[in-house]
C-alpha positions in Angstrom: 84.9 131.3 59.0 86.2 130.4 55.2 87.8 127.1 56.7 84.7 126.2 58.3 82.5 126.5 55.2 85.1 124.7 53.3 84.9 121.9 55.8 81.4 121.6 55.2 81.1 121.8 51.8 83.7 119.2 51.6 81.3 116.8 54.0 78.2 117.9 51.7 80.1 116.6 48.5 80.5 113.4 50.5 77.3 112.9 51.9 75.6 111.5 48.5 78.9 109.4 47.6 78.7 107.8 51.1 75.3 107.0 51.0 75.1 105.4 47.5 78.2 103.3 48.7 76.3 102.5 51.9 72.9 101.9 50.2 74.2 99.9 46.6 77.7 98.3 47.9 78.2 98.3 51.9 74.4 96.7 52.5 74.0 94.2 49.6 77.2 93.0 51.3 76.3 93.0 54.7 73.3 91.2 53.3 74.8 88.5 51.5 77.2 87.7 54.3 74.2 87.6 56.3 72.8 84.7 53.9 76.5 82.3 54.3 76.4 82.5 58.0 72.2 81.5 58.3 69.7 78.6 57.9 67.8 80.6 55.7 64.4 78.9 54.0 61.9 80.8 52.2 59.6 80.8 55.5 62.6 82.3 57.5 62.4 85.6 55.1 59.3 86.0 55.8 59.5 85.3 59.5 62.8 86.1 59.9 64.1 84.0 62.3 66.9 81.8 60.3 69.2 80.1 62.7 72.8 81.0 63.0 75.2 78.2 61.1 78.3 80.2 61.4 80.8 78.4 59.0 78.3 75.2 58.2 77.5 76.8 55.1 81.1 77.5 54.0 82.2 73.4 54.8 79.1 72.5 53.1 79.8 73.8 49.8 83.5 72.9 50.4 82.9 69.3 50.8 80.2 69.5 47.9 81.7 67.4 44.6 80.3 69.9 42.3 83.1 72.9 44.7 86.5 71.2 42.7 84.9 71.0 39.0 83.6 74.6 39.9 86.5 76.3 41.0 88.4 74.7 37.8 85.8 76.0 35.2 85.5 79.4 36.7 89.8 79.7 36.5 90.1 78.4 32.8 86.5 80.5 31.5 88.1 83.6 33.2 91.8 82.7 32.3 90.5 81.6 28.5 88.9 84.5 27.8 91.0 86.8 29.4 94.0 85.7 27.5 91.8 85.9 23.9 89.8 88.7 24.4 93.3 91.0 25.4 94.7 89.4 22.3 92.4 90.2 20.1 91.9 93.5 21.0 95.3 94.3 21.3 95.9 93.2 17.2 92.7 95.0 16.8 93.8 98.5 18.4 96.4 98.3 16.9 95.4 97.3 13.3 93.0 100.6 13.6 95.7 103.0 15.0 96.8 103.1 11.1 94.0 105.4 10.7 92.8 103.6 7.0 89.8 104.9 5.2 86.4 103.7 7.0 88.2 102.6 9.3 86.0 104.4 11.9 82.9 102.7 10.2 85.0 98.9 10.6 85.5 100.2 14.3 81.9 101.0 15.1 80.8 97.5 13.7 83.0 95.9 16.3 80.7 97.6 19.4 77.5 95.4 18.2 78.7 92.5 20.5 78.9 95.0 23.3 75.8 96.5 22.5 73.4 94.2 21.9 72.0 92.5 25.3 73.3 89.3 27.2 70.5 87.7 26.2 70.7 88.2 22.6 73.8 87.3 22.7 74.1 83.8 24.3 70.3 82.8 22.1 72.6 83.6 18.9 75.2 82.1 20.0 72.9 78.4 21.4 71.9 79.3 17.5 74.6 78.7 15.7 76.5 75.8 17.8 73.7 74.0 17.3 73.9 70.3 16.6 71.6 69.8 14.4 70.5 72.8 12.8 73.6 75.3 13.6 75.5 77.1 11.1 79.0 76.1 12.8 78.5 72.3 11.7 76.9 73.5 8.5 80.1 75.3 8.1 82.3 72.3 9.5 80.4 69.5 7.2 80.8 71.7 4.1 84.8 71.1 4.6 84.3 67.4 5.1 84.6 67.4 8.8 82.1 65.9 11.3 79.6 67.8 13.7 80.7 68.5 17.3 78.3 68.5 19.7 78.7 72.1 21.3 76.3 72.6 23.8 75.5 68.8 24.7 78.9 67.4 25.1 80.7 67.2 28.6 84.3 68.0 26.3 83.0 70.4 24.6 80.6 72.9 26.2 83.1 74.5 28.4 84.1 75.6 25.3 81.2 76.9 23.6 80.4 79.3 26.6 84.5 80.5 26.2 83.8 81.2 22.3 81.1 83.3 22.9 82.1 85.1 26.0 85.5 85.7 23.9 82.8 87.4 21.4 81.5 89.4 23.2 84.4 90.6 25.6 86.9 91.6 22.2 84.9 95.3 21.7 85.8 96.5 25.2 89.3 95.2 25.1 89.4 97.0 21.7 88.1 100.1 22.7 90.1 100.8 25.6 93.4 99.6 23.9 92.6 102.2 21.1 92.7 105.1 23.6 95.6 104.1 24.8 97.1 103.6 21.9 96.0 107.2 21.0 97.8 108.6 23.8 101.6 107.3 22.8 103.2 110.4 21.5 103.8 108.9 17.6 107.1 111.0 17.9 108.4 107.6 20.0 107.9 105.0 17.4 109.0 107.5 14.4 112.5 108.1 16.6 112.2 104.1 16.9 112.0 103.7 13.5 114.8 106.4 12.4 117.0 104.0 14.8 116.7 100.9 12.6 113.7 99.4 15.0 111.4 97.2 13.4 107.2 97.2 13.1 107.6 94.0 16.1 110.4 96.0 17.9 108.7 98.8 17.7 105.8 97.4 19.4 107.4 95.6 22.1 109.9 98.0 23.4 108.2 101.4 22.9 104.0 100.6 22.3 103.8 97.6 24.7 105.8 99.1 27.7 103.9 102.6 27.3 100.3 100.4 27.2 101.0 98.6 30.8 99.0 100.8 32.6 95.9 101.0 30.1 96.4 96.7 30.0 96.6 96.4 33.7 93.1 98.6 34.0 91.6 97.0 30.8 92.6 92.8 32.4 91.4 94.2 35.5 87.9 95.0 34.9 88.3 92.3 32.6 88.5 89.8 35.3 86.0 91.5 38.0 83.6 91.3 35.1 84.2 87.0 33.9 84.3 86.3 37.2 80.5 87.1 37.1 79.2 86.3 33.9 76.1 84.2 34.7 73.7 85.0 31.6 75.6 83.6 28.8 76.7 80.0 30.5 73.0 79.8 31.7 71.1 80.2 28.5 73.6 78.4 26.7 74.3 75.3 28.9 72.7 76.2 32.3 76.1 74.9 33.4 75.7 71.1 32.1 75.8 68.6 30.8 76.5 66.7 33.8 78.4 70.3 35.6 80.8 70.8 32.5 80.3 74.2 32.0 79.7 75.0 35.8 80.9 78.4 37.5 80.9 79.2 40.9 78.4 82.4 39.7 75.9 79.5 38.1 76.2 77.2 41.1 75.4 80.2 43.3 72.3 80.8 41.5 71.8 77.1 40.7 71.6 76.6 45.0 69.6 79.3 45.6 67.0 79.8 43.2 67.7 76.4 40.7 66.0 74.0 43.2 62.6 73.5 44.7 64.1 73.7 48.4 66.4 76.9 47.7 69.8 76.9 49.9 70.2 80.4 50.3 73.2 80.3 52.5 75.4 78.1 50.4 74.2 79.6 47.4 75.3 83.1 49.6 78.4 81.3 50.2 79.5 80.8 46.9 78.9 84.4 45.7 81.0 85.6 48.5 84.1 83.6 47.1 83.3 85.2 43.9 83.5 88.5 46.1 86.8 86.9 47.6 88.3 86.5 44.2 87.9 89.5 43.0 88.9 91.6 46.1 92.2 89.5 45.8 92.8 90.5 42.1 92.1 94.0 42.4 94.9 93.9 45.6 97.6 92.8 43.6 96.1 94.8 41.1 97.1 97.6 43.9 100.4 96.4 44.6 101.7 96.2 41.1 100.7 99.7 40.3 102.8 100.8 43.1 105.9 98.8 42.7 105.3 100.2 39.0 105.1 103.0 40.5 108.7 103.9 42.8 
């Protein structure tokens, strides 16, 4: 009679947990998969009756110019800011460890970019890169060198969306790293030290190695989350000029709700290689962690 009520309890825990994942995760997916495999139009939501394309939507967006400039600028924003925004927070984790006076007070200035909305974010940011009024060429024709075009130049606005995605994605690297960091015994780097190791030794044989599970987590959600950044690119650039500063999340939206005859299922389409991509990453995500692991 006590297994039996254990049995059910267990199944009551799970019933709320199953039906959030079926309601918020399992159906917006079914949904959206739905979308790449119709003819959808905005009278077919309302009538429902969108033909079945099977994989038409797929081979158009495939054999669409704008898929190989896509594809490019969603690798180098994710890979750019990635790389930076781990950097960054890495020397700052580790610049705070030392435990310095306000140096709680530094670290809680250093959420605002994390804080503050999207939206904020990206209208200071299409502030300051302005070309004509912005305080980075201020800045740049004060030392004598000439005004770059930020957010209106093909070379250049890939760029600008990087910088400020960098910005923004440095306070989460920092704040994760910094727990980490506070979890290494200090009785490891003071036995380092009595052993002749120095400050960069230090850090890469005893701080590094120990952090690899904390980085893997924090590059990780890192990644799920750039792969999907829409708001900043699309007030900054809305993915111009000419498709510079095009994503695969921008183009999805672009198709669906960017012209005046919507393409839902390629714009479907495209999210669900966003979907793809970051199923694949959080696999070998998987499969590190257990070679890691044994």
């Amino acid at each position: 009679m006590t297994a039996n009520r254990g049995r059910w309890a267990a199944w009551a825990f799970l019933v709320p947990v199953t039906g959030y994942l079926l309601a918020f995760y399992a159906w917006p997916l079914y949904r959206n998969l739905d979308l790449s495999l119709r003819e959808y139009t905005v009278r077919s939501f309302v009538q429902g009756d969108a033909p079945f394309a099977g994989a038409g939507n797929y081979a158009k967006i495939f054999s669409d110019p704008t898929f190989g400039p896509a594809l490019l600028h969603t690798v180098v924003f994710t890979g750019a800011s990635l790389l930076f925004q781990f950097a960054i927070g890495m020397a700052l984790a580790v610049f705070f460890a030392q435990h310095f006076r306000l140096s709680a007070t530094l670290r809680g200035l250093f959420l605002v970019p994390w804080l503050l909305p999207l939206i904020v974010s990206a209208s200071t940011w299409s502030w300051m890169l302005n070309s004509d009024s912005g305080i980075v060429n201020a800045a740049l024709g004060a030392v004598g060198l000439d005004p770059v075009n930020w957010l209106t130049s093909p070379q250049w606005s890939l760029v600008s969306v990087i910088i400020a995605n960098i910005w923004i994605g440095i306070p989460f690297n920092l704040v994760v790293l910094y727990s980490g960091l506070q979890a290494i015994p200090p009785e490891l780097n003071e036995a380092a030290a009595l052993d002749g190791a120095g400050s960069w030794q230090r850090f890469w044989r005893v701080t590094f190695p120990l952090l690899r599970p904390v980085s893997a987590i924090t590059l990780l959600l890192g990644l799920v989350y750039t792969l999907k950044v829409f708001d900043i690119i699309w007030i900054m650039t809305r993915g111009g000029p000419t498709d510079a500063s095009t994503t695969f999340a921008t183009w999805s939206y672009r198709l669906s709700f960017g012209n005046l005859l919507p393409a839902f299922g390629p714009g479907a389409a495209v999210g669900n290689l966003l979907i793809v991509m970051a199923f694949v990453s959080g696999l070998i995500y998987i499969r590190i962690q257990r070679r890691q692991a044994t």
